[in-house]
Backbone as numpy.savetxt, mean C-alpha at the origin, in Angstrom:
# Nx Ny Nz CAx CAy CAz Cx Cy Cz
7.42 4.29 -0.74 6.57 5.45 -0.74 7.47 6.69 -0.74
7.07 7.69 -1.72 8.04 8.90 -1.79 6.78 10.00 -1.49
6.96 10.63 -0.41 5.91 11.68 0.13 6.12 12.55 0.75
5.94 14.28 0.88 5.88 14.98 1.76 5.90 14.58 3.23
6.92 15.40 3.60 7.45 14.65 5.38 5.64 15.75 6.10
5.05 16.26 6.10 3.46 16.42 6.58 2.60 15.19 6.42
3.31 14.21 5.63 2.41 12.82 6.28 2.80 11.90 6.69
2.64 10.80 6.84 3.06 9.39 7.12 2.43 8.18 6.76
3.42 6.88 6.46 3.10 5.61 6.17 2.91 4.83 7.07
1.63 4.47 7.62 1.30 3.33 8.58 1.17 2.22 8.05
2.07 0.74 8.65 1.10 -0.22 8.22 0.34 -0.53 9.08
-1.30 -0.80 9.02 -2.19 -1.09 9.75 -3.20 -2.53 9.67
-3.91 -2.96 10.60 -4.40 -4.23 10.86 -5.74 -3.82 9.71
-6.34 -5.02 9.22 -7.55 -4.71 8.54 -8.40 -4.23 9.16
-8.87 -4.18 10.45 -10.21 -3.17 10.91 -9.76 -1.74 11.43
-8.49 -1.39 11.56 -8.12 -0.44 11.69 -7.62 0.47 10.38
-7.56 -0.35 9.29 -7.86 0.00 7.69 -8.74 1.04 7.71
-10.34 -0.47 8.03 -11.62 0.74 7.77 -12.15 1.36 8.15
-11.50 1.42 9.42 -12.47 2.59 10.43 -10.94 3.47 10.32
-10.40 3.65 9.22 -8.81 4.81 9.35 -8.54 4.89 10.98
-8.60 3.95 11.65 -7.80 4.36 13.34 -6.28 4.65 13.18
-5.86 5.71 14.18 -4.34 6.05 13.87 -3.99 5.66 15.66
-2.95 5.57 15.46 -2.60 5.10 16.66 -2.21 3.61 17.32
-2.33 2.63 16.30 -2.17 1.58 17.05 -1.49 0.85 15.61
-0.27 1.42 14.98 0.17 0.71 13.41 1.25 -0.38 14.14
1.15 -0.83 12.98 1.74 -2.49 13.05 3.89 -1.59 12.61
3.37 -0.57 11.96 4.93 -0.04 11.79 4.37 1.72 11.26
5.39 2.69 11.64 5.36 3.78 10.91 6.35 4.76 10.88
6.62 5.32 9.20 7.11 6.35 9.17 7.14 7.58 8.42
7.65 8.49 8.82 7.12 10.37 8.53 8.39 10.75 7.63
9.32 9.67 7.34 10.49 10.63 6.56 10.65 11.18 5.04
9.67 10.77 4.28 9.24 11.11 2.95 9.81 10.28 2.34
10.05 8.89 2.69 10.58 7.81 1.86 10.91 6.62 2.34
9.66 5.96 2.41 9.40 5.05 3.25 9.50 3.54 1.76
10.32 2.48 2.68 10.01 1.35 1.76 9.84 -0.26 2.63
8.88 -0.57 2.03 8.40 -1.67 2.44 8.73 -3.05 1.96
9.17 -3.63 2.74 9.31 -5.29 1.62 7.82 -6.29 2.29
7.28 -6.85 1.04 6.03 -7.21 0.94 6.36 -8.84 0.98
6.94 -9.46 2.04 7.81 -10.45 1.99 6.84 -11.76 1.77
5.62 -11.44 2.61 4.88 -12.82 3.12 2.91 -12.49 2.07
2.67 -13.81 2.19 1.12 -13.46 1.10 0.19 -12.61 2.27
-1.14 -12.41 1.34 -1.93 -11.71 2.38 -1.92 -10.06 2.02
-2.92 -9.81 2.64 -3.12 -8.41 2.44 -2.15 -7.43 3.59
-1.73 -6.36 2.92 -1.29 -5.38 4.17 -1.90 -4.02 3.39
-2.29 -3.21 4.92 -2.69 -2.55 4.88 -2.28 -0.33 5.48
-2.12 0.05 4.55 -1.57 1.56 4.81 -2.10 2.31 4.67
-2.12 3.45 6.12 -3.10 4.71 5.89 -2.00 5.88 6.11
-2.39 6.95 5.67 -1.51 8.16 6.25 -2.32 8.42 7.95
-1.29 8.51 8.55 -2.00 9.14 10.08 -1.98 10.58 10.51
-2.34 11.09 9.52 -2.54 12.69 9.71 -4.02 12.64 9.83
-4.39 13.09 11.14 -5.77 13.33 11.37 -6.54 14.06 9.82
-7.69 13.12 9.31 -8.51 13.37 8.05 -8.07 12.57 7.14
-6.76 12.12 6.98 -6.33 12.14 6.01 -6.69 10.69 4.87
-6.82 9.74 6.03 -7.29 8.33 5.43 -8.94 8.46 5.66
-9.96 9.18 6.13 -10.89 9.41 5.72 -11.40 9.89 4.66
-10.47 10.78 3.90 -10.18 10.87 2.58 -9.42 10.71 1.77
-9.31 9.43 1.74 -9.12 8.17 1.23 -7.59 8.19 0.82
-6.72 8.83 1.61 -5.34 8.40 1.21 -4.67 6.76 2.31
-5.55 6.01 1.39 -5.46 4.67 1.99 -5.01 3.55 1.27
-4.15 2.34 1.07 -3.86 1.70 0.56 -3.96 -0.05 0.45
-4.76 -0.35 0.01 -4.51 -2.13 0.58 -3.33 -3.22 -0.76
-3.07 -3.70 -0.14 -1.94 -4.37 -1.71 -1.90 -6.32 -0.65
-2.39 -6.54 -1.77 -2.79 -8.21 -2.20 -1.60 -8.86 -2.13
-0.79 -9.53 -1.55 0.05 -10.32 -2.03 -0.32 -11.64 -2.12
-0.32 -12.31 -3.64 -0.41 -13.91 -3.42 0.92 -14.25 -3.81
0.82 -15.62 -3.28 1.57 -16.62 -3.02 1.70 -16.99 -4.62
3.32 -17.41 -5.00 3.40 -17.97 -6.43 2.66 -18.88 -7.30
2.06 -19.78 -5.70 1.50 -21.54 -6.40 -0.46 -20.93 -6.43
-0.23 -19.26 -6.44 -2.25 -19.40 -6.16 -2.77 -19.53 -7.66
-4.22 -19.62 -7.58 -4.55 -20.44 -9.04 -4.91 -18.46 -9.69
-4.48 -17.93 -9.02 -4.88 -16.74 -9.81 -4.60 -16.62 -11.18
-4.70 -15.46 -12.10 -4.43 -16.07 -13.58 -3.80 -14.76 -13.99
-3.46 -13.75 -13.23 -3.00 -12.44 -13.76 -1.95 -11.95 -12.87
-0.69 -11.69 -13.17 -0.01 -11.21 -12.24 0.05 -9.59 -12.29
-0.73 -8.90 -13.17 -0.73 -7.56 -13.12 -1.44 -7.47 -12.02
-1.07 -6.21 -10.98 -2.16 -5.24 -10.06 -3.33 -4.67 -10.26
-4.11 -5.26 -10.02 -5.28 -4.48 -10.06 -5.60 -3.36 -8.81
-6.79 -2.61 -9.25 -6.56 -1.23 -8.36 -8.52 -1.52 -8.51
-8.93 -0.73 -7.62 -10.16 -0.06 -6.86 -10.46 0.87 -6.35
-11.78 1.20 -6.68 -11.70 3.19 -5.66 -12.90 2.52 -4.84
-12.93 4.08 -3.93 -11.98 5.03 -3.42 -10.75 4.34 -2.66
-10.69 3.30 -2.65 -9.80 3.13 -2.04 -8.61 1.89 -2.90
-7.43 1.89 -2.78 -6.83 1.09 -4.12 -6.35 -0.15 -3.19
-6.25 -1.35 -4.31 -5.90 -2.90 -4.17 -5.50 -2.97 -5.24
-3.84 -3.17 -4.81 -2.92 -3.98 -5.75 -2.48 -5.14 -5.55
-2.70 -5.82 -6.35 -2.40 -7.58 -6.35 -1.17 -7.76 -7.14
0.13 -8.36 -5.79 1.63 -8.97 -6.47 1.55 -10.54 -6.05
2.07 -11.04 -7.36 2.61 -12.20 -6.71 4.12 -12.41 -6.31
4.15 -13.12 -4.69 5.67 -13.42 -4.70 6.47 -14.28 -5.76
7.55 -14.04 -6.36 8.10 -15.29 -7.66 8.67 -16.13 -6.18
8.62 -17.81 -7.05 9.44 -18.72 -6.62 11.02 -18.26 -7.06
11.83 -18.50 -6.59 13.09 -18.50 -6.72 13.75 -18.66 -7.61
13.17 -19.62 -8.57 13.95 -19.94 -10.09 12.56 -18.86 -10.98
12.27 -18.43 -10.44 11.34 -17.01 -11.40 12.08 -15.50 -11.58
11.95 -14.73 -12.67 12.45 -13.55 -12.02 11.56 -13.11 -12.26
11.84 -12.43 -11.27 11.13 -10.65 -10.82 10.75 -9.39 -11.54
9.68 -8.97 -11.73 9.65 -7.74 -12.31 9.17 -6.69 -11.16
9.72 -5.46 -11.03 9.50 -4.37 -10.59 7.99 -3.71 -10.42
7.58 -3.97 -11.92 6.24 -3.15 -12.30 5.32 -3.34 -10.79
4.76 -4.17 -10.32 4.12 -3.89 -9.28 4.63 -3.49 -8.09
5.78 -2.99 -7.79 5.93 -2.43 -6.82 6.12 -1.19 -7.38
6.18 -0.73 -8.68 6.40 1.02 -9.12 4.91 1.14 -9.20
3.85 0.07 -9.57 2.26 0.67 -9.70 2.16 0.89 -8.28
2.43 -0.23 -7.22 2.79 0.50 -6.24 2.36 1.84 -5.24
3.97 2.21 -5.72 4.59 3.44 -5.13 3.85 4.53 -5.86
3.51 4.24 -7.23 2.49 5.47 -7.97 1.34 5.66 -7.65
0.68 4.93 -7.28 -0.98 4.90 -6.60 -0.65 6.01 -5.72
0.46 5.60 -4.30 0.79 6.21 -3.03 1.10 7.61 -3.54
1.92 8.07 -4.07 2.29 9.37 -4.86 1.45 9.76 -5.01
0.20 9.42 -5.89 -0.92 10.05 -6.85 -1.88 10.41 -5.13
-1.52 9.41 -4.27 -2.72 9.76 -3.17 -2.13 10.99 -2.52
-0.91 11.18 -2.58 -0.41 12.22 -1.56 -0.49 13.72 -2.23
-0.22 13.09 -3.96 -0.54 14.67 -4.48 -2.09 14.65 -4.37
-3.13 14.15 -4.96 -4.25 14.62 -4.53 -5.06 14.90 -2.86
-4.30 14.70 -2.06 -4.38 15.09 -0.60 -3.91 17.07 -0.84
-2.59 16.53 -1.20 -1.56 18.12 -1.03 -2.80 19.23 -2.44
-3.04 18.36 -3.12 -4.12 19.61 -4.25 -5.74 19.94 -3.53
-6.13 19.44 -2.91 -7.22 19.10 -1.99 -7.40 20.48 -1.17
């Protein structure tokens, strides 16, 4: 995440997702360049904790499946108001592409400039 140090990257539990609660993150930080490794499957979940701010909707959920799931697309898909990006982890003899962690980091960007134009 590349963002104005006036906000911050929480990761947060799923019911603290949807009710945007600040205060109780699983990790957080305010330095304008925050990076995450998305190591394990499962959803994780990120709000900015600037009072308002994930009430309007600078909120993030990102999908990780597992290499062996029967899914059929490894592109990210996205959702409003609030976005879901779906990565899969590669097995080891797979390589890696970037693209979903730059769709990513661009969603997060796009949320922080439309917060900062707001």
């Amino acid at each position: 995440f590349n963002y104005p140090t006036s906000h911050t990257v929480e990761e947060v539990s799923s019911s603290d997702y949807s009710a945007c609660t600040v205060g109780k993150a699983i990790s957080t930080d305010s330095t304008g360049a925050t990076t995450i490794n998305l190591k394990t499957a499962g959803t994780h979940y990120f709000i900015c904790g600037v009072a308002g701010h994930c009430e309007n909707g600078m909120k993030l959920a990102v999908k990780v499946e597992s290499s062996s799931s029967s899914s059929s697309t490894d592109k990210p898909s996205t959702t409003s108001p609030s976005t879901t990006t779906t990565t899969k982890i590669p097995d080891s003899s797979s390589s890696w592409s970037l693209s979903p962690v730059l769709a990513f980091v661009t969603t997060w960007v796009a949320l922080c400039v439309m917060m900062v134009v707001s």
